[in-house]
C-alpha positions as CSV (number, residue, x, y, z in Angstrom):
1,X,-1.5,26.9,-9.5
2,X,1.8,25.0,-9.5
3,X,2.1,21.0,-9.5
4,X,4.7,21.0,-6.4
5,X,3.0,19.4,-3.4
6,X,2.9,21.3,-0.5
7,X,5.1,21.6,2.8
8,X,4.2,18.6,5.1
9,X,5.3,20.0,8.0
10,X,3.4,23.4,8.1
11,X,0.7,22.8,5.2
12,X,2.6,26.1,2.9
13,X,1.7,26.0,-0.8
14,X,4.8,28.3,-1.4
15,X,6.9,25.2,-1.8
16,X,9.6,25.8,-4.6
17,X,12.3,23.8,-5.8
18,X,16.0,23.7,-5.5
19,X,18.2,21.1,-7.2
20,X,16.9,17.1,-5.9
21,X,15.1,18.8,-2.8
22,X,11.5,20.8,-2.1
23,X,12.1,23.9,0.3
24,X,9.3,25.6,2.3
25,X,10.0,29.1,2.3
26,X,7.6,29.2,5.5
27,X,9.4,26.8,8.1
28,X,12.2,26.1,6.2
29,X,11.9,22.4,6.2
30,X,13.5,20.3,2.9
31,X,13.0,17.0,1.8
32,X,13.8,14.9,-1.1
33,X,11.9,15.1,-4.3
34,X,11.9,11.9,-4.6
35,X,10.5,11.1,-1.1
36,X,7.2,12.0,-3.1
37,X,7.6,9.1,-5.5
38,X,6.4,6.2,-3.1
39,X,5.7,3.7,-5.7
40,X,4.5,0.1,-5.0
41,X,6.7,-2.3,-5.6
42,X,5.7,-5.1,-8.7
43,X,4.6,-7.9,-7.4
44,X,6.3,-10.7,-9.5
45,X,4.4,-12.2,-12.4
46,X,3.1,-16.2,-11.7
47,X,3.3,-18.5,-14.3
48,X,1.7,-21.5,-14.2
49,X,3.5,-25.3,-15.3
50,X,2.9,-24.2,-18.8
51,X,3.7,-20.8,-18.6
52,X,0.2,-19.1,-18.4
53,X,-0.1,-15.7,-16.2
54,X,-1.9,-16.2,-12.6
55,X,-3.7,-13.9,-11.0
56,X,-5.5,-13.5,-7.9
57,X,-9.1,-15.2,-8.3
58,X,-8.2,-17.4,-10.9
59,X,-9.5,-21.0,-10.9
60,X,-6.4,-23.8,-11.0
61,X,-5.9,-27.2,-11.9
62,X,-3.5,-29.7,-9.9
63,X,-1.7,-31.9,-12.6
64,X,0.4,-33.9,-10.0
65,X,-0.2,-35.7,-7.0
66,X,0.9,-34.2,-3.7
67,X,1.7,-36.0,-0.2
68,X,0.0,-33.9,2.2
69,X,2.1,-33.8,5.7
70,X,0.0,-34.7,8.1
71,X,-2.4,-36.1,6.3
72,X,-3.4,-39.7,5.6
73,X,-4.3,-39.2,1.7
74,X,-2.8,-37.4,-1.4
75,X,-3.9,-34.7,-2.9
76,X,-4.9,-36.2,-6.4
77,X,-4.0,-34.6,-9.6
78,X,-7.4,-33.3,-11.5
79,X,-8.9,-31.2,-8.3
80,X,-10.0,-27.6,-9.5
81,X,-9.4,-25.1,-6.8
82,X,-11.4,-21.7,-7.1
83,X,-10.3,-18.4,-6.6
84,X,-6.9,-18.2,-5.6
85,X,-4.8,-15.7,-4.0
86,X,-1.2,-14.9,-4.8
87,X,1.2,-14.5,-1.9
88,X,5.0,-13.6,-1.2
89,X,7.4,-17.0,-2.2
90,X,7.4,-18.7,1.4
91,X,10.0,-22.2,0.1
92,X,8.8,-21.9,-3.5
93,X,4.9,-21.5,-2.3
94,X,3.3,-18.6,-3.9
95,X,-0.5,-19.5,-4.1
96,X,-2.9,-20.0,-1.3
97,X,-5.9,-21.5,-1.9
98,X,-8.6,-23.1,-0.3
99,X,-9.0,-27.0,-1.3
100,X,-11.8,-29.0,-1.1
101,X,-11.4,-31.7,1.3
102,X,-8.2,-30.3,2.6
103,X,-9.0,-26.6,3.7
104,X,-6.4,-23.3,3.2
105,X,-2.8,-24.7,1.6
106,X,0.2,-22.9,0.0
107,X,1.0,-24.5,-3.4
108,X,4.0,-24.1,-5.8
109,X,2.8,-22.3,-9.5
110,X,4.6,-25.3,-11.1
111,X,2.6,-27.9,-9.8
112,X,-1.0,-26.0,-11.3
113,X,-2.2,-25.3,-14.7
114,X,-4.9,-22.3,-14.6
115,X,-8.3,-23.7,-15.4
116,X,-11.0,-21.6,-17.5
């Protein structure tokens, strides 16, 4: 049994190799051998204010205040969120977590320190 994967077009297993490309003797169709290497790309590593590694689920700390548009108080430094979820940089924002009080926000990873 070889390790080449076989022909997506017609299903062969008599797919050989030629130079960067996989050829089905079968149908003749060719692609790139590299077409097979679909990796995901690494998310970014989070750091916290003091440099700690996030991940998703952890439990955070808010060391600063924070004005909350639209809202009539601050978020006050000391609140523990639970089980946050990392997410794409939208303006510095990479966390999105639920706060008590509040409901779901985007924060910024420098305003945070990750809780035990």
């Amino acid at each position: 049994m070889t390790d080449l994967p076989k022909c997506a077009k017609c299903g062969s297993e008599y797919t050989y190799k030629d130079g960067v490309l996989y050829i089905c003797p079968e149908c003749g169709h060719e692609w790139a051998i590299d077409a097979e290497k679909k990796e995901e790309p690494a998310q970014p590593v989070v750091k916290d204010a003091y440099g700690n590694i996030l991940q998703d689920g952890d439990s955070v700390t808010i060391i600063k205040n924070i004005k909350v548009k639209g809202s009539a108080s601050d978020l006050k430094a000391g609140v523990k969120v639970k089980n946050i979820r990392l997410v794409e940089e939208v303006n510095g924002h990479n966390i999105e977590a639920k706060i008590p009080g509040f409901g779901t926000m985007m924060l910024k990873s420098e305003i945070v320190k990750k809780s035990n």
